[in-house]
N, C-alpha and C positions, 0 to 999 in steps of 0.2 A: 650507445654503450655496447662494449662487447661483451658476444654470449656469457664469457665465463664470468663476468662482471654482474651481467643479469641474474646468473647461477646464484652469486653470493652473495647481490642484493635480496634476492628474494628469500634466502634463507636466515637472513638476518633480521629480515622483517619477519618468518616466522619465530623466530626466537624469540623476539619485542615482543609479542603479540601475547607468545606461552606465559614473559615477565608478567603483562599487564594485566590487570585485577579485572573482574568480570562488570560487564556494566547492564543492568536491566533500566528498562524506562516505563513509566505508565505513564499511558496517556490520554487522555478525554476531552471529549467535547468542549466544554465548558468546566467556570467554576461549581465546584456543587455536585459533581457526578461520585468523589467520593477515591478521587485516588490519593491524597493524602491516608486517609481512613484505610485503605488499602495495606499499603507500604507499611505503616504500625501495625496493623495484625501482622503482617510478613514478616515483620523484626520480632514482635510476641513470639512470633511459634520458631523464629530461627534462636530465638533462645532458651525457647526451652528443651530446644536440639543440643544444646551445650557450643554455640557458635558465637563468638566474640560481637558484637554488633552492638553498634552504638548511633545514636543521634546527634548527625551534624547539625544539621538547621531540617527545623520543620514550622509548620505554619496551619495551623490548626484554625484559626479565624473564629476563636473563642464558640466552635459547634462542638454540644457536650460528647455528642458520642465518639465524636474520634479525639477530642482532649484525655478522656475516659484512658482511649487505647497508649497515651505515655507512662500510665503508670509501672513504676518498675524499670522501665528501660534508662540505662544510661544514658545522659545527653552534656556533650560535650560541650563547655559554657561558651558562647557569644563574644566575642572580644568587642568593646566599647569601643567609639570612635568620634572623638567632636566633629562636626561640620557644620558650617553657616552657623555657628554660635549653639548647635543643638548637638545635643549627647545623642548618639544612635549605636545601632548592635549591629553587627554583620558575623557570619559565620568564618570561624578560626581554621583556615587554612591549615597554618603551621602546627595545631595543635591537634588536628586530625594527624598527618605525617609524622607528628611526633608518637604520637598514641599508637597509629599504627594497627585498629581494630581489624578485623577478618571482613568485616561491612560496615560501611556507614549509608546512613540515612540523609538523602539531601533533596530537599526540595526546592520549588519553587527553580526551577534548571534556567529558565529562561530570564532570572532577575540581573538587574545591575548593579555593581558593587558601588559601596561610596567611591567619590573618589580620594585617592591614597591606596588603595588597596591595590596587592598585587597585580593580581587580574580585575582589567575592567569588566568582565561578565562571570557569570556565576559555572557558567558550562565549562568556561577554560580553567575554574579551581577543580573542577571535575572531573578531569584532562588531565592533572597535576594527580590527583587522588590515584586516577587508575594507571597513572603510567609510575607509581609507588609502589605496585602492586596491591593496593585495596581497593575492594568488589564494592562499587556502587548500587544503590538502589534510589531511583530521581522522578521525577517526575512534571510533564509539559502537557500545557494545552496545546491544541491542534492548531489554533491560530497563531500560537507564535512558533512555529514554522518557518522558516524564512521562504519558501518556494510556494507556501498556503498563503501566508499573510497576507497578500494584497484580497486573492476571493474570498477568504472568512471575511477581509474589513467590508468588504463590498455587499457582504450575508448581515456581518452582525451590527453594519453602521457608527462600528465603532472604531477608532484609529489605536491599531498596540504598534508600540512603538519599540518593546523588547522582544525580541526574534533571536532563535537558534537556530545555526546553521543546517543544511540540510547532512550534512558529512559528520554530527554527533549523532544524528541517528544511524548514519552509516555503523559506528563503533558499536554500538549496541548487542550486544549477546543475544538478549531478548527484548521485545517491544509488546508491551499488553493494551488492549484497549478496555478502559472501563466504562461498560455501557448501559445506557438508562433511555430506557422511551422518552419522547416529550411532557406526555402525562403524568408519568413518576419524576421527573425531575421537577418539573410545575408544581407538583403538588410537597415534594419534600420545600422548595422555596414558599410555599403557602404557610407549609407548617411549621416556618422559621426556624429548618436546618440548614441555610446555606447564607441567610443573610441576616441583619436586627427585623423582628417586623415591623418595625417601620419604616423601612426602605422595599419592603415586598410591593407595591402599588407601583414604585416608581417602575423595579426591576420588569415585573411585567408587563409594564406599555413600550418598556424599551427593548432588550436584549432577549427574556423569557420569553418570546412569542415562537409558538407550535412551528411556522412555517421553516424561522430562523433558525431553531434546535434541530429539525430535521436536516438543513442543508449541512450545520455543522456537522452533525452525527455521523451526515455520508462521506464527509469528507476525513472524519475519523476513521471513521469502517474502512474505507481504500487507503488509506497508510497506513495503518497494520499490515493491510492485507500486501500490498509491494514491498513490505519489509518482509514478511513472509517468502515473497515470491524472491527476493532478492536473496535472502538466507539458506532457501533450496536450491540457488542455482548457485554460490558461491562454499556449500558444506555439504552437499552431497551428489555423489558422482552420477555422471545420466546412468550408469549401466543398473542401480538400481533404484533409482528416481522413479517414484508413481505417474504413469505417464499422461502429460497433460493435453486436453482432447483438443485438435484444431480442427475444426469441420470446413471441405471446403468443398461450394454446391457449381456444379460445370451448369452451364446453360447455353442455349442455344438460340438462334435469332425466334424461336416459334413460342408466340407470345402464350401463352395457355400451360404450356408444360413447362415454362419457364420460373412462371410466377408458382405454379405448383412444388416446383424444385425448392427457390425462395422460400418459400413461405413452409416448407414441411425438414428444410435446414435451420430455420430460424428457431423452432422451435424446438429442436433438436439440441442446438444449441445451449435455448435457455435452460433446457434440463440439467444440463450437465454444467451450467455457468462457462462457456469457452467462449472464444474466441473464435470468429466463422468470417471466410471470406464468400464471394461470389468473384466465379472466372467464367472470362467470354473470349475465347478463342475466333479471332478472324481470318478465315481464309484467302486465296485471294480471291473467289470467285464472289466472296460477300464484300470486297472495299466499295468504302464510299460510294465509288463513283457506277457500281454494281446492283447494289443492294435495293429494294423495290423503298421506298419511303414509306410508308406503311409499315414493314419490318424496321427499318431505322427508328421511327416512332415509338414501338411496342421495344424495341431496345433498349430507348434512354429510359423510357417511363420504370422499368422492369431494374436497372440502373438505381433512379431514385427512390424507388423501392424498398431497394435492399439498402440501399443507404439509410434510409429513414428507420429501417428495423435493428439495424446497427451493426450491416456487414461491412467490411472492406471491397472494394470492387477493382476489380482486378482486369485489366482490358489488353490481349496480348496480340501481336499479326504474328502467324506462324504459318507455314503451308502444311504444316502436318499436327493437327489438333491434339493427338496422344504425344508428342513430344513439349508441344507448349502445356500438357498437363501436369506433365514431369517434370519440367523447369519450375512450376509456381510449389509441386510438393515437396520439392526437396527444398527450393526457397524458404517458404513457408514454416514448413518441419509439418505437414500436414499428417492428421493421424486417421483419419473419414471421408471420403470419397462418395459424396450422394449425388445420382443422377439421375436421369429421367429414362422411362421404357421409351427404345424408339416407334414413332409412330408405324400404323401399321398400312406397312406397302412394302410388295416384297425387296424392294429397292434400299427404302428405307432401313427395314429388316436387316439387310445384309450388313450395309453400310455398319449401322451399330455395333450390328456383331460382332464386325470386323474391328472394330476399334475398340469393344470392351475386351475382347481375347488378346490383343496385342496392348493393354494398359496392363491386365494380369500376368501377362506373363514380365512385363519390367518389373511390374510391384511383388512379386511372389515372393522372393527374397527379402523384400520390407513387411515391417506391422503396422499394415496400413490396412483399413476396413473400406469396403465400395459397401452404397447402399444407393439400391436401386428403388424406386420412389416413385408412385402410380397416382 
């Protein structure tokens, strides 16, 4: 496509965008965490803001306290549909678009429609809602995901077979996770707020188990959290973006100060939650075919090391060690530079010297931090 063409797509696509209606999503672990519950306070307090909002479809699953939170709110009636000889309800498309509120309420994003219905899935009447321009409020379990759904199935043992794309959460304005320990969720299903009590025995030999709630939960916690990361890197510009820490530890074939580096980067690291590699600069007088075996040994092991603590390892040949350090920070977009005191001989000494004065003086110009590491 030619530039000017690129020019006038993209600004067409800005202008779709400014049309279409604001879309937030909650999302959580499991059933039971409470994002329906949510989304009805959210509509309570956006009306009594004086903001048009109404109830597409919600799904309450006859639990009092969040049945409690429809009262007063508009909700826009169910349109009837027979199928296989049985009367059933699906939520009214046409009659949202008709109505035309400032928000609606739609849940359950990941269901599938009867069939007859417009759209076969409930995300793409969603799709239809916001490109009308009305501001959605929706809400999805983490499992049905379509890029999660096979490891939640493989966590929760259980087969879902309705899945939303990974590209509606792309649309999303805002993505929330609503989050509950293992212990508070266990116990509100004890207390038969999530299910009848007498399906709580089943639920917990099956799905409610501590281990399995946990893995869901973390797999909640990081899609938030990449929607996050995706929504700073696509709405706010780096010049003044909060700058995010990439620590990276240079090591040397000498096994002692090496593992020192590792291990006082790693935790470095975990302070500040980044992302940390490990770089090993080969010269040639260290190849293969040089190098004492005993150093190549205290190499790899130092290697799985850092791999096991959860660095990237980074292995480059270059004849000049401050230039392969420059290629991997500007690669990288590195923001931390931790290295080791060179050992003491005045040889040694020098050497260093000479290589931390001639990495500063490239980096002075960058905001880039050296930390040196005893």
């Amino acid at each position: 496509m030619p530039e000017k063409d690129q020019t006038a797509q993209s600004f067409l696509n800005l202008i779709q965008r400014s049309k279409r209606g604001k879309f937030k999503i909650y999302i959580g672990m499991s059933a039971g965490v409470g994002k329906t519950y949510r989304m009805l306070q959210e509509a309570q307090s956006l009306q009594k803001n004086g903001i048009d909002v109404k109830v597409g479809y919600i799904e309450t699953h006859n639990r009092k306290e969040t049945h409690a939170l429809l009262h007063g709110l508009p909700v826009i009636p169910r349109r009837k549909l027979f199928y296989k000889g049985k009367e059933l309800d699906e939520m009214d498309l046409n009659a949202i678009l008709t109505i035309r509120p400032d928000v609606v309420i739609v849940d359950e994003l990941a269901h599938t429609n009867i069939e007859g219905s417009k759209n076969e899935k409930r995300w793409q009447d969603v799709v239809d809602i916001l490109n009308a321009g009305i501001n959605v409020i929706s809400a999805v379990n983490i499992q049905h995901i379509e890029s999660i759904n096979e490891e939640a199935q493989k966590i929760s043992g259980a087969e879902i077979k309705e899945r939303v794309p990974d590209s509606v959460l792309l649309m999303a304005d805002e993505v929330v996770n609503i989050d509950l320990t293992a212990d508070e969720l266990i116990s509100r299903l004890k207390e038969g707020k999530i299910y009848d009590v007498t399906k709580v025995p089943t639920a917990l030999n099956n799905f409610f188990q501590s281990d399995k709630i946990l893995q869901l939960r973390e797999l909640a916690l990081k899609e938030v959290a990449r929607q996050v990361v995706r929504k700073i890197d696509t709405e706010i510009p780096k010049t003044i973006r909060q700058r995010q820490e990439v620590f990276l530890a240079c090591i040397s074939t000498q096994e002692h100060s090496a593992k020192t580096i590792i291990r006082k980067t790693a935790r470095l690291a975990a302070y500040y939650n980044s992302k940390w590699m490990v770089l090993y600069v080969q010269t040639p007088h260290e190849s293969m075919d040089k190098i004492k075996l005993d150093l190549q040994r205290h190499l790899i092991n130092n290697f799985k090391m850092a791999t096991e603590m959860g660095a990237e390892v980074i292995k480059l040949k270059s004849d000049d060690v401050t230039e392969g350090m420059l290629e991997t920070i500007e690669k990288y977009s590195i923001t931390t530079i931790c290295l080791g005191k060179p050992e003491f001989s005045w040889w040694k000494v020098l050497t260093g010297k000479a290589l931390f004065e001639k990495l500063l003086q490239k980096i002075e110009d960058k905001d880039i931090d050296i930390v040196i590491l005893s």
